[in-house]
N, C-alpha and C positions, 0 to 999 in steps of 0.2 A: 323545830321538828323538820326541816326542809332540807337540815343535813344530814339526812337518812334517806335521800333518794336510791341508793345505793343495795340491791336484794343482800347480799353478802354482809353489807355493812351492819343491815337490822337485822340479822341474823346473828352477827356476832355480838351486838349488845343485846339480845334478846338470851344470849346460852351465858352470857357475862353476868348479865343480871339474877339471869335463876341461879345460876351458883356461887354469888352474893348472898341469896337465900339462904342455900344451903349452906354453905358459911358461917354465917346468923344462925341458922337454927341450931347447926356443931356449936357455936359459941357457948349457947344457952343450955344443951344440952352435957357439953361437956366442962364447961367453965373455962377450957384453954385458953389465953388469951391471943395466940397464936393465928385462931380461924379469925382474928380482927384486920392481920396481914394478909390472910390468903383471898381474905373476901375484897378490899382494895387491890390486892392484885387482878384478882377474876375481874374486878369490875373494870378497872382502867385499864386493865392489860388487852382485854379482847375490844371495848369498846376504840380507844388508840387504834390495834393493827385494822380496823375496819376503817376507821378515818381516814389515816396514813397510806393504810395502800391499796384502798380499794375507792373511797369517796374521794381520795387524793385533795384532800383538805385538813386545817389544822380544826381538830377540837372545840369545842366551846368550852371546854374547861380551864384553859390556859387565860381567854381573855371576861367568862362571865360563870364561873365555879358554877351558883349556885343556878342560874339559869340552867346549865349541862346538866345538875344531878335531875332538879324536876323536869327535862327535856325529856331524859333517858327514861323516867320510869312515865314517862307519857307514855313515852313510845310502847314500853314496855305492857301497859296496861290497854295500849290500842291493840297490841298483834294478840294479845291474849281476846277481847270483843272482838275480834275482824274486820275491823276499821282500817289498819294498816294491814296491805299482804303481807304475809312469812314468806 
């Protein structure tokens, strides 16, 4: 969780993750299999450009996947309590 020092950064994993959501919920509601792309894309795409060019650090996905996914929805689950600022 410490590479999220970044306001920008946990902001963009925090609109990446809710539209993972949204994603998932299109899936289920529509059966597309389609929103199973767009919601890895949301999720790794925004989470990435905040590492990259604003934490100007690599990922935790590249060198510990599974540690990155429950990082992310830590964090995700802290700025929704207000534990973590937005």
């Amino acid at each position: 969780l410490g590479e999220h020092r970044n306001r920008t950064c946990r902001r963009l994993h925090f609109v990446g993750s809710t539209l993972v959501l949204v994603c998932l919920a299109m899936l289920f509601i529509t059966g597309r299999p389609q929103y199973i792309l767009y919601a890895l894309l949301c999720g790794y795409g925004f989470a990435w450009v905040g590492h990259f060019v604003f934490e100007k650090n690599r990922p935790a996905t590249f060198k510990r996947p599974l540690y990155s996914f429950i990082g992310d929805w830590a964090v995700y689950r802290d700025i929704w309590r207000g534990r973590i600022p937005f």
